[in-house]
C-alpha positions in Angstrom: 0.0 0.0 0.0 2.7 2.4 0.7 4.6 2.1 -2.2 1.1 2.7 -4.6 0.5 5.6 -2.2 4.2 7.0 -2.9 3.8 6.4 -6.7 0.4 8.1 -7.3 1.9 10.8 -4.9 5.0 11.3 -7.8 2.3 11.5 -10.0 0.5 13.9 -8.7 3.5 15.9 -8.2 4.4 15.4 -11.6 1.3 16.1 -13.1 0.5 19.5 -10.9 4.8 20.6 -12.3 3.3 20.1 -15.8 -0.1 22.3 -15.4 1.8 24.8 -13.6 4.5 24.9 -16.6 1.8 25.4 -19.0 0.3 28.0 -17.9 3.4 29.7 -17.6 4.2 29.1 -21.5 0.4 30.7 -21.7 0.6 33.0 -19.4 4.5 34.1 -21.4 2.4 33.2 -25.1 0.2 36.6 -24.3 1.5 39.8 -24.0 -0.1 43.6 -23.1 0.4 46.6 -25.0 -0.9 50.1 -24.7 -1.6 52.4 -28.1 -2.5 56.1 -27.6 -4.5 57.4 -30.6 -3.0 61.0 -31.4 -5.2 62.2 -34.1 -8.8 60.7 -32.9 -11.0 64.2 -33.1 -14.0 63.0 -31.4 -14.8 60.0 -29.1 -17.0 58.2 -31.7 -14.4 58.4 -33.9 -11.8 56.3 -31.2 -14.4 54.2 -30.7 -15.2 53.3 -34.3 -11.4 52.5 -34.3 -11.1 50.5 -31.3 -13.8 48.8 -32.7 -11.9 48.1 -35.9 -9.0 46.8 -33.6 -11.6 44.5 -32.2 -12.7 43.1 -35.1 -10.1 42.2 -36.7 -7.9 41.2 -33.9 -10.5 39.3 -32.7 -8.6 39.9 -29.2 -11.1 39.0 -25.9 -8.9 41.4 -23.6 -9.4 44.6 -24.7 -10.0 48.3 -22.8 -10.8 51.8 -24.0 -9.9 55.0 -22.5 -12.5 57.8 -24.0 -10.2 60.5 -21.7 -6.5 59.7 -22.6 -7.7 58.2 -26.3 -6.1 55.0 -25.1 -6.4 51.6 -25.9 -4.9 48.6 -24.2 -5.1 45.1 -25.6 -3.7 41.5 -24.3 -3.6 39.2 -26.7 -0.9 36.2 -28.6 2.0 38.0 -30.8 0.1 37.9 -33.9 -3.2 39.7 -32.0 -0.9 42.2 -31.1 1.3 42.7 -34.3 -2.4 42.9 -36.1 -3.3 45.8 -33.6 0.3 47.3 -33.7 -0.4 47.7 -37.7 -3.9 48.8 -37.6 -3.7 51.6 -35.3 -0.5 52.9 -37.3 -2.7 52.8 -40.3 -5.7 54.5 -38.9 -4.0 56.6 -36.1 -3.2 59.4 -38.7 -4.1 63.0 -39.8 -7.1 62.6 -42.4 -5.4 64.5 -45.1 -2.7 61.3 -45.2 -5.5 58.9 -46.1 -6.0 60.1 -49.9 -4.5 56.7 -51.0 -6.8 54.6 -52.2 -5.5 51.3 -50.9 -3.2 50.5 -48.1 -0.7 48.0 -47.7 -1.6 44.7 -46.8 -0.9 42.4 -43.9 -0.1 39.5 -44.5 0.2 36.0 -42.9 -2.6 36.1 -40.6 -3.8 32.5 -39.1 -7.3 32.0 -40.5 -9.6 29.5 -42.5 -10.3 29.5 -46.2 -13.5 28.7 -47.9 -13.5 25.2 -46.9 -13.1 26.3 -43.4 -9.5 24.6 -43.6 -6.4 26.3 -41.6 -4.1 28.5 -43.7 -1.8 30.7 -42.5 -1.7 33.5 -45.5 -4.6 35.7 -44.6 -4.9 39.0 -45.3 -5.7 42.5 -43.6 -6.2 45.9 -45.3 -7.9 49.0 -44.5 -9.7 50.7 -48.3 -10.2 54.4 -48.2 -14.1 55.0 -50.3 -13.1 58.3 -51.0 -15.5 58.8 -54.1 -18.7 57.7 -51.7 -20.1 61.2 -51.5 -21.4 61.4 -47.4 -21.1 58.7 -44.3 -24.8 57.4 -45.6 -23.2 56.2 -48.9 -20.2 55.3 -47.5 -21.5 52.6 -45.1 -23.9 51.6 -47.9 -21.2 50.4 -49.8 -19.5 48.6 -47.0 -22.3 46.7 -45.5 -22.8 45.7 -49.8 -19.3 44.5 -49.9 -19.5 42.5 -46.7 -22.8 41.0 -47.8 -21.6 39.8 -51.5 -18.2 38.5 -50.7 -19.6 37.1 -47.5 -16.1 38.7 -45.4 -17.4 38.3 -42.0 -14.6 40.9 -40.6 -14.9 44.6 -41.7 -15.4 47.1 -40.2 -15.7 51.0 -40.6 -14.3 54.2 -39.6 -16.4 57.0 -41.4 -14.0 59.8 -40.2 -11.6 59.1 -43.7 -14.6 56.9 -45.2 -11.7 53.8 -44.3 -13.0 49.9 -44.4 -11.4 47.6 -42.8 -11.3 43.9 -43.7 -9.4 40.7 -42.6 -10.5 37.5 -44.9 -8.9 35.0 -46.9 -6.6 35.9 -50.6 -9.9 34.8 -52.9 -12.1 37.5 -50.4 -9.6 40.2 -50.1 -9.4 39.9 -54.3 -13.3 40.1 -54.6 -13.4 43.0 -51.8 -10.7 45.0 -54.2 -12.3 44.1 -57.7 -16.0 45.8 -55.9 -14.0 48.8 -54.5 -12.4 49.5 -57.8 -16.1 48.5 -59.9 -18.3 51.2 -57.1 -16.5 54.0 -58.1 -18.6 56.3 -60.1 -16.1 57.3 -62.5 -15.5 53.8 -63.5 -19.3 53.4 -63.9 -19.4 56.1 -66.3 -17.8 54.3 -68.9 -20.4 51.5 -69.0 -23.2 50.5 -67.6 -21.2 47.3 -65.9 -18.1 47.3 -64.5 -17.0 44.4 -65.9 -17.0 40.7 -64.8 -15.2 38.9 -62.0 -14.6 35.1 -62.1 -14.5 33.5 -58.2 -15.1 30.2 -59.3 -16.4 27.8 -61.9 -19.9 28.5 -61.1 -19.4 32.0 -59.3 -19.4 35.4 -61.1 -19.9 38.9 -59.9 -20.6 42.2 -61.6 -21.7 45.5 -60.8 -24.6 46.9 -62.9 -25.3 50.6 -63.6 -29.0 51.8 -63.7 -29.5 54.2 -66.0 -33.3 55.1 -66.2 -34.5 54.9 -62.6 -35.1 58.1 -61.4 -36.7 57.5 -57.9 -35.4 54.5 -55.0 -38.6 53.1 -55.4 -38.1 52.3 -59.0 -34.7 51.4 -58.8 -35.2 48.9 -55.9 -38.0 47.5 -57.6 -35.8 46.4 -60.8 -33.1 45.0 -58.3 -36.2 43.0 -56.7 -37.6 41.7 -60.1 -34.2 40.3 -60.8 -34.0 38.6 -57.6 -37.0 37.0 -57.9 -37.4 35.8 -61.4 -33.1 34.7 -61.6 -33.7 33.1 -58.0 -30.4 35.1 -57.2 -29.6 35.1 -53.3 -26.6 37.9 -53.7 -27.8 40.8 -54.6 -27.7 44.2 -53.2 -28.2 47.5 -54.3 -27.0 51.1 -53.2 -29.1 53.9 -53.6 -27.4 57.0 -54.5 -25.3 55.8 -57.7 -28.4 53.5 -58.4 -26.3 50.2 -58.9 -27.0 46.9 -58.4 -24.5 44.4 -57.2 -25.1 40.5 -58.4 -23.4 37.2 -57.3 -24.3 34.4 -58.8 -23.9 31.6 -61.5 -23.1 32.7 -65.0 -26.8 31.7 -66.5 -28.4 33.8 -64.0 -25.9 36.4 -64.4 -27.4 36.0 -68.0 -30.6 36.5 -67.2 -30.2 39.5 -64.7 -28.4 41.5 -68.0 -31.5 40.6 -70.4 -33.8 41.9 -67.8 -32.0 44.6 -67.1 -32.2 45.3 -70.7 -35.6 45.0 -70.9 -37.0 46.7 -68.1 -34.4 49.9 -67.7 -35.9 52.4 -70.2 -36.2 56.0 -69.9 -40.2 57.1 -69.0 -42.1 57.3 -71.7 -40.6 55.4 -74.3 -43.0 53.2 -75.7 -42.6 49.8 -75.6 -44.0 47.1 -78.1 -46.5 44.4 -76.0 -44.1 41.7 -75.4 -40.2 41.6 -75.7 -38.8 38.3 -77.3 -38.5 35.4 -75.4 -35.8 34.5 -72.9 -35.1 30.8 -72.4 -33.8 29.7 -69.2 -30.7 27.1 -69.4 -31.8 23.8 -67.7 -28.9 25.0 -65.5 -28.4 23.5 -61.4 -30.0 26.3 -60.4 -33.2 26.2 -62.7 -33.4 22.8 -61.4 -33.7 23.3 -58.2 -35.5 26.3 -57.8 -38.2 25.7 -60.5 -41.3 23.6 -59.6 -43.0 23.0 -63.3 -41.0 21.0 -66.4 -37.5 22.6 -66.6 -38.0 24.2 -70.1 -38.8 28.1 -68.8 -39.0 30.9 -70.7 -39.5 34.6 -69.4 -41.3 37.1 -71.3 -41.9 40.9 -70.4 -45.4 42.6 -71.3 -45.4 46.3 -71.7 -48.8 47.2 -71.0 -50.7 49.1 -73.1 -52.7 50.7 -70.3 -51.3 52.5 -66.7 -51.3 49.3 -64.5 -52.0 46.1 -64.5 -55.3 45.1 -62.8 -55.3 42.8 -60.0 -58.0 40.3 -61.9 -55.2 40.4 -64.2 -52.2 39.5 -61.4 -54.2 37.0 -59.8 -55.3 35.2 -63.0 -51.7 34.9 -64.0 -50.5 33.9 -60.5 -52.4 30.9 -61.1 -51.1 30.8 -64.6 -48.0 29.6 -63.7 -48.3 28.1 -60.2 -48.2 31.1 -57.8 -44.1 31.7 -58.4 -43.2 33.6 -61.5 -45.4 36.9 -61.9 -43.4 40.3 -61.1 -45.1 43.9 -61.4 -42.6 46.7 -63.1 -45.5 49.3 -62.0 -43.0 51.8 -63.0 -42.7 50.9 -66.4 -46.2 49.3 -66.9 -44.8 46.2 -67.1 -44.9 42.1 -66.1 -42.6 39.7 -66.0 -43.9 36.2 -66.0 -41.9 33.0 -66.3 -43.2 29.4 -66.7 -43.4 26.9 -69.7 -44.7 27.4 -73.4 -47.9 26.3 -72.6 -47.7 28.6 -69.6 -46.9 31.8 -71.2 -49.4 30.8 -73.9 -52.3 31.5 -71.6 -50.4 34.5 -69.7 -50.2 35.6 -73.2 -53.9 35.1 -73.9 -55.1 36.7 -70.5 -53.0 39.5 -71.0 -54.6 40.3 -74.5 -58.1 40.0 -73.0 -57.4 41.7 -69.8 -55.4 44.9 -70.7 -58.5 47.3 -71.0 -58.8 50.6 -70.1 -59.7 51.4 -66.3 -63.3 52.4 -66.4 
């Protein structure tokens, strides 16, 4: 008995030397630095920055002093060489933020889009200089965020700086959409251009040219979403663009109804544009509900609106899924089979009367 009692003693022993040595190599791992923000005018804006620090960092162990513009962070060596970096790119008068683009950081510990490990992410802080107030400005960072689907950015509106911390492919799509936003770009063409993330994945910015009011303009960036069943898509207001992610075909599809449905006011319109076929793509597949040969048509109306007999009769038309009003341009867009858009076709000649 004594000698099992001596040995799990030595154990013991051994076991407590071993806990207490890690935390030591913990405890030594972390390390506390204090940054003092010289050029923060106005306690929001130290705050949007610490917040920036946060995000980024990701650091649990962190304090803000509104009085002495301070900001003390514990954290592992690459925490604290992140913070180190972002403070000395942010900490500075606004007139030295006219660049464009920063440097990056590199060789950040992260996971790609396969949530693997890799050890080559990216930081950089974007300077959307041409967004004209702080309302446009975060517009067209919360779009960014959204279509690359970069969970870390953040903003500092003082300087109109976004900051971001993703993987090579996200930092690549963030810099293609900065570059494709900026108005002067835009007024080349009415898209910026296409960007290739993958074999099924495209992007590209389009320019509205017609809409006058936010109403009308979000209501062609909703009758794209809903009759290309695209998920991405977001729109900003003020330069009246639409940005779409998606698969090429629906990509396809957004540009022809774009086409078709961005006119200038009072330009008339014959009754129905030609027909667009839908690819019996992976998407069509699993979105659509009737026999995979769709086609979408677009009525001009030859009257102010589209009566509601006349909605609800083509709702049913074509299952209850693929009817969308363009009020705005006395319009519908209707989707569905041959047969389908034989009847819409039909209902639409019959029902399209003057409003008595």
């Amino acid at each position: 008995m004594r000698t099992r009692a001596t040995g799990f003693m030595i154990t013991a022993l051994l076991a407590s030397a071993t806990f207490g040595q890690a935390q030591t190599t913990t405890a030594a791992a972390m390390q506390d630095r204090l940054f003092h923000l010289n050029h923060a005018e106005t306690v929001q804006q130290f705050q949007e920055m610490t917040n920036a620090v946060r995000t980024l960092t990701e650091v649990r162990d962190l304090s803000a002093d509104n009085e002495q513009m301070s900001l003390a962070v514990r954290g592992n060596s690459e925490q604290i060489g992140l913070a180190e970096w972002l403070v000395k790119q942010l900490d500075q008068p606004v007139e030295g933020t006219a660049s464009p683009l920063s440097p990056e950081y590199r060789g950040l510990s992260d996971t790609d889009e396969q949530h693997l490990a890799i050890t080559n992410g990216v930081a950089r802080v974007f300077y959307l200089t041409y967004t004209a107030n702080v309302q446009d400005f975060q517009e067209a960072a919360n779009a960014i965020r959204s279509v690359t689907e970069t969970r870390r950015v953040a903003t500092v509106n003082q300087g109109k700086a976004m900051l971001v911390r993703g993987t090579p492919t996200q930092m690549a799509m963030v810099e293609w959409l900065v570059q494709s936003l900026d108005p002067d770009r835009q007024k080349t063409s009415s898209t910026a251009g296409e960007y290739t993330v993958g074999a099924d994945d495209v992007m590209r910015v389009f320019s509205i040219a017609n809409a006058k009011a936010v109403p009308e303009f979000q209501e062609i960036a909703n009758g794209i979403r809903s009759m290309a069943y695209i998920r991405r898509i977001v729109t900003l207001n003020t330069p009246r663009s639409i940005v779409v992610r998606s698969a090429p075909d629906q990509m396809a599809m957004a540009e022809w109804l774009l086409g078709e449905v961005d006119k200038p006011a009072g330009e008339r319109q014959s009754q129905a544009s030609s027909d667009y076929r839908v690819p019996d793509s992976a998407y069509a597949l699993a979105a659509a509900k009737s026999p995979h040969d769709d086609i979408v048509r677009v009525f001009h109306l030859a009257h102010a609106a589209a009566p509601e007999d006349l909605k609800r009769d083509l709702a049913q038309v074509t299952e209850g899924r693929n009817v969308f009003t363009y009020d705005s341009q006395h319009a519908l867009v209707v989707r569905g089979t041959p047969s389908q858009m034989a009847l819409a076709e039909k209902l639409i000649h019959d029902l399209d009367l003057p409003t008595r």
